[in-house]
TORGUPA-686104 format. One line per 3 residues: number of its first residue (from 1); their letters; for each residue x negated, y negated, z of C-alpha. Coordinates in Angstrom, 1 decimal, decimal comma. Each point is the difference from the previous one (the first is absolute). Last residue first. Layout:
# TORGUPA-686104
NUM	A	X/Y/Z | ...
# end
This chain:
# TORGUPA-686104
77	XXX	-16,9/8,6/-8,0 | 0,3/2,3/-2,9 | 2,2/2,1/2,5
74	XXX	2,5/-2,6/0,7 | 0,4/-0,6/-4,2 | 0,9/3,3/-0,6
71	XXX	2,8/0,1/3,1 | 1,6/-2,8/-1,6 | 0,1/1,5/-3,1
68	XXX	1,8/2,9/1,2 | 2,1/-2,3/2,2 | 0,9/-1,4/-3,6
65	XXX	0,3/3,0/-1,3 | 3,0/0,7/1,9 | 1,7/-3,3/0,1
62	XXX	-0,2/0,6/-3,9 | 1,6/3,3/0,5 | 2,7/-1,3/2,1
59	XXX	0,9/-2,9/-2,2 | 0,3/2,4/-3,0 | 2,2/2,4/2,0
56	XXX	2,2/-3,2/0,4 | -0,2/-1,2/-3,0 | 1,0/3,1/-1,3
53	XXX	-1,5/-0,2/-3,6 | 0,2/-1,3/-3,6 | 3,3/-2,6/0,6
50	XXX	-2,4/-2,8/-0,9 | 2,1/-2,2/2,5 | -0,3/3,0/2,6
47	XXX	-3,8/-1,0/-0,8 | 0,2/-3,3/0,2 | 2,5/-0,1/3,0
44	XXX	-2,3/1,7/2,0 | -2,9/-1,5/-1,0 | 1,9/-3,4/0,8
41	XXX	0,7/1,1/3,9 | -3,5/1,0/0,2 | -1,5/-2,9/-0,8
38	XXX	2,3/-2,7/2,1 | -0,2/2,6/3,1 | -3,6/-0,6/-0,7
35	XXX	-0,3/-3,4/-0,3 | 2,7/-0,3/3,3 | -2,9/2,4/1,9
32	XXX	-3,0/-2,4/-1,6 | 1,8/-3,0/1,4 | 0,7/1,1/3,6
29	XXX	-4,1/1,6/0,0 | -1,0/-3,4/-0,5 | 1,9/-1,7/2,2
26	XXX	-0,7/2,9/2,9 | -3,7/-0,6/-0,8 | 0,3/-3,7/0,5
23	XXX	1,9/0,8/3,3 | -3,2/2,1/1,0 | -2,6/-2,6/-0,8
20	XXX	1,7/-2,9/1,8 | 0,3/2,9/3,6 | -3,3/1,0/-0,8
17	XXX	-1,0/-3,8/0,2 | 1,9/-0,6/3,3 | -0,9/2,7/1,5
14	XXX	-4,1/-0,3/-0,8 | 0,5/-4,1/1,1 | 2,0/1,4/3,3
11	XXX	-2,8/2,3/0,7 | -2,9/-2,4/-1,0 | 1,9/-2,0/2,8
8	XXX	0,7/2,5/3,3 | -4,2/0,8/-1,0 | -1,1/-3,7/0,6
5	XXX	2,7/-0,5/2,4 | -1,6/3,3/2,0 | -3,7/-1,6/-0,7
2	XX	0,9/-2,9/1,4 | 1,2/1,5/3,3
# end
Protein backbone atom coordinates (compact mmCIF):
# COMPACT_ATOMS: atom_id res chain seq x y z
CA UNK A 1 0.00 0.00 0.00
CA UNK A 2 2.69 2.63 0.66
CA UNK A 3 4.50 1.91 -2.04
CA UNK A 4 1.20 2.29 -4.49
CA UNK A 5 0.67 6.17 -2.83
CA UNK A 6 4.29 6.40 -3.17
CA UNK A 7 4.05 5.65 -6.97
CA UNK A 8 -0.05 7.24 -7.37
CA UNK A 9 2.16 10.54 -6.07
CA UNK A 10 5.42 10.86 -8.14
CA UNK A 11 2.77 10.34 -10.90
CA UNK A 12 0.54 13.22 -10.01
CA UNK A 13 3.96 15.44 -9.33
CA UNK A 14 5.35 14.14 -13.12
CA UNK A 15 1.56 15.25 -14.42
CA UNK A 16 1.40 18.10 -12.91
CA UNK A 17 4.90 19.40 -13.95
CA UNK A 18 4.56 18.24 -17.66
CA UNK A 19 1.26 19.60 -17.60
CA UNK A 20 3.24 23.51 -16.26
CA UNK A 21 5.90 22.76 -18.77
CA UNK A 22 3.58 22.08 -21.69
CA UNK A 23 1.33 25.32 -21.22
CA UNK A 24 4.60 27.32 -21.06
CA UNK A 25 5.47 25.80 -24.36
CA UNK A 26 2.02 26.58 -25.89
CA UNK A 27 2.81 30.48 -24.50
CA UNK A 28 5.80 30.52 -26.13
CA UNK A 29 5.02 28.97 -29.28
CA UNK A 30 1.49 31.55 -29.29
CA UNK A 31 3.97 34.46 -29.27
CA UNK A 32 6.49 33.34 -31.86
CA UNK A 33 3.40 32.37 -34.44
CA UNK A 34 1.85 36.22 -33.92
CA UNK A 35 5.91 37.30 -34.41
CA UNK A 36 5.83 35.61 -37.40
CA UNK A 37 2.49 36.51 -38.82
CA UNK A 38 3.87 40.11 -37.75
CA UNK A 39 7.17 39.42 -40.02
CA UNK A 40 5.76 38.13 -42.83
CA UNK A 41 2.88 40.41 -43.18
CA UNK A 42 5.49 43.52 -43.33
CA UNK A 43 7.89 41.66 -45.93
CA UNK A 44 5.11 41.49 -47.92
CA UNK A 45 4.12 44.82 -47.85
CA UNK A 46 7.90 45.96 -48.10
CA UNK A 47 8.43 44.46 -51.07
CA UNK A 48 4.99 45.05 -52.88
CA UNK A 49 5.94 48.63 -51.28
CA UNK A 50 9.21 48.52 -53.41
CA UNK A 51 7.02 47.61 -56.34
CA UNK A 52 10.29 45.35 -57.71
CA UNK A 53 8.60 41.93 -57.55
CA UNK A 54 5.35 39.85 -56.97
CA UNK A 55 5.14 39.83 -53.45
CA UNK A 56 3.44 37.11 -53.58
CA UNK A 57 5.85 34.86 -55.77
CA UNK A 58 8.47 36.55 -53.64
CA UNK A 59 6.85 35.23 -50.39
CA UNK A 60 6.66 31.78 -51.81
CA UNK A 61 10.16 31.46 -52.83
CA UNK A 62 11.40 32.76 -49.55
CA UNK A 63 9.08 30.19 -47.71
CA UNK A 64 10.77 27.90 -50.08
CA UNK A 65 14.26 28.33 -49.14
CA UNK A 66 13.56 28.59 -45.96
CA UNK A 67 12.36 24.81 -45.64
CA UNK A 68 15.58 24.37 -47.72
CA UNK A 69 17.45 25.84 -45.03
CA UNK A 70 15.61 24.21 -42.58
CA UNK A 71 16.31 20.92 -43.99
CA UNK A 72 20.37 22.01 -44.00
CA UNK A 73 20.42 22.75 -40.58
CA UNK A 74 18.51 19.09 -39.55
CA UNK A 75 21.19 17.30 -41.22
CA UNK A 76 24.16 19.14 -39.52
CA UNK A 77 22.64 17.89 -36.35
Amino acid sequence: AGAEASVAAARAETRSALRSMENRITKILAKSIGASAANMYLSVQCIAGANKRDAAKTHQRARVMAVEYLKQQGERE
